[in-house]
DOPADREN-23907 format. One record per residue (C-alpha): residue number from 1; residue in three letters; chain; x, y negated, z. Coordinates in steps of 0.05 Angstrom, whole numbers, plus 32768, in hexadecimal, padded with zeros to 4 digits. Each point is the difference from the previous one (the first is absolute). Example, Ala and Ser with C-alpha at 12.3 -4.5 7.8 and 13.67 -1.06 7.14 Angstrom:
2
NODE     n   res   chain      u      v      w
NODE     1   Ala       A   80F6   805A   809C
NODE     2   Ser       A   801B   7FBB   7FF3
***
This chain:
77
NODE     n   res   chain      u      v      w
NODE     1   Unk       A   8192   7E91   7EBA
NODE     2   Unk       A   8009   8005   804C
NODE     3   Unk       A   7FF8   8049   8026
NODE     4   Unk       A   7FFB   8013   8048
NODE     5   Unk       A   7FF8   803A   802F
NODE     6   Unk       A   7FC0   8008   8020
NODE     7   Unk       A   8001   8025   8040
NODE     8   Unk       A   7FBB   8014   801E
NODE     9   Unk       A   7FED   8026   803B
NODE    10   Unk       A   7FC3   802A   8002
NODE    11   Unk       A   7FCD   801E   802E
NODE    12   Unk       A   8010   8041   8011
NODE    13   Unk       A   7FF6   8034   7FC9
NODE    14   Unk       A   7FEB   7FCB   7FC3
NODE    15   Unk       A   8048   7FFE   7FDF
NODE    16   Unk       A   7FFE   8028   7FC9
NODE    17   Unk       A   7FC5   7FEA   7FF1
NODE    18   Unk       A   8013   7FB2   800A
NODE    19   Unk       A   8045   8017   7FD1
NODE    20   Unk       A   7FC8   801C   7FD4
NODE    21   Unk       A   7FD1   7FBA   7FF7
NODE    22   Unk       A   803A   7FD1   7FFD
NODE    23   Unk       A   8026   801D   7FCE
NODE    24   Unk       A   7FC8   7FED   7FCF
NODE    25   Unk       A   8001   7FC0   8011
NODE    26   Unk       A   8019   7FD5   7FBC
NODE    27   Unk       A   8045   7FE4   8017
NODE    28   Unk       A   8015   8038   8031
NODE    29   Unk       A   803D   8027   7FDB
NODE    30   Unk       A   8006   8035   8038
NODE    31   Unk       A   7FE0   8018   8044
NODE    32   Unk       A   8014   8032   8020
NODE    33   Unk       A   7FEE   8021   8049
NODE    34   Unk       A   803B   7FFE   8033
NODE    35   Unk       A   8011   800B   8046
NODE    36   Unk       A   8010   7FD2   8030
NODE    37   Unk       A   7FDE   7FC2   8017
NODE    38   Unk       A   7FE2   7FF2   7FC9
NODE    39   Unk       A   7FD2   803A   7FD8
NODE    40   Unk       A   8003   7FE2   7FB1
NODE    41   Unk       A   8037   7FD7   7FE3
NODE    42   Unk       A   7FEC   7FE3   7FBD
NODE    43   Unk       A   802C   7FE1   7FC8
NODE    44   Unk       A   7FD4   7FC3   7FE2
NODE    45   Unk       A   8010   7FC8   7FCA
NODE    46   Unk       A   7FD8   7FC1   7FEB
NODE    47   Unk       A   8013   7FB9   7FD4
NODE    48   Unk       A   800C   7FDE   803C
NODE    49   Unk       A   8008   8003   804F
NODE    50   Unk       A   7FBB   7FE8   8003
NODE    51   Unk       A   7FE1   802E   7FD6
NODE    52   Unk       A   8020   803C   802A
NODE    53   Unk       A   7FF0   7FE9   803D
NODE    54   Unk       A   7FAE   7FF4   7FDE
NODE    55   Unk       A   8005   8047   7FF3
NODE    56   Unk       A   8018   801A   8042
NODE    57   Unk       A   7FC9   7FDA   801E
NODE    58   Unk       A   7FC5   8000   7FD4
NODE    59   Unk       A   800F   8047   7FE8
NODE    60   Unk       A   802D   8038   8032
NODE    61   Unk       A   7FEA   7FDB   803A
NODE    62   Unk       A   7FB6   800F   7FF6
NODE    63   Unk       A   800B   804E   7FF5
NODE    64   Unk       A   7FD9   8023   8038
NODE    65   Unk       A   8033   801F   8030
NODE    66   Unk       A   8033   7FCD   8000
NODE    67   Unk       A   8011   7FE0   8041
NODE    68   Unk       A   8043   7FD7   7FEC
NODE    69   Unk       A   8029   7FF0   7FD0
NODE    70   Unk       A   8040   7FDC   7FFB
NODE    71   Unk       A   8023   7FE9   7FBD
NODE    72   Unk       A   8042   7FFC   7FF3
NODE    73   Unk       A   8010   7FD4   7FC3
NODE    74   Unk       A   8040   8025   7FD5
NODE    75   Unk       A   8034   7FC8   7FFA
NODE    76   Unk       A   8043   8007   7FCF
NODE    77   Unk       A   803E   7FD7   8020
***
């Protein structure tokens, strides 16, 4: 199982309800609206590196107000 920090930046106004869509996405533990550079952060997990990054694409990306996003893979040293 593999997890990562999605960090997505909006158009103006459409966070909550970005926070709102992608947190019923199957995989995504957590999302969650912030300030900052980035409007949503989302905790996701999936079997593999490949399946995450499937998801991000195929699945948050397309969500209508979403103008970036940048994952951030969670790594245990």
């Amino acid at each position: 199982m593999v997890q990562a920090y999605v960090l997505i930046q909006t158009e103006v106004g459409k966070a909550s309800t970005v926070a709102e869509i992608v947190s019923k996405i199957p995989g995504v533990i957590q999302a969650e609206d912030v300030t900052g550079p980035y409007d949503v952060i989302l905790r996701a997990q999936a079997d593999t590196m490949d399946d995450l990054g499937r998801m991000v694409v195929a699945k948050v990306q397309q969500v209508e107000g979403i103008t970036r996003t940048l994952t951030c893979p969670i790594v245990h040293l």
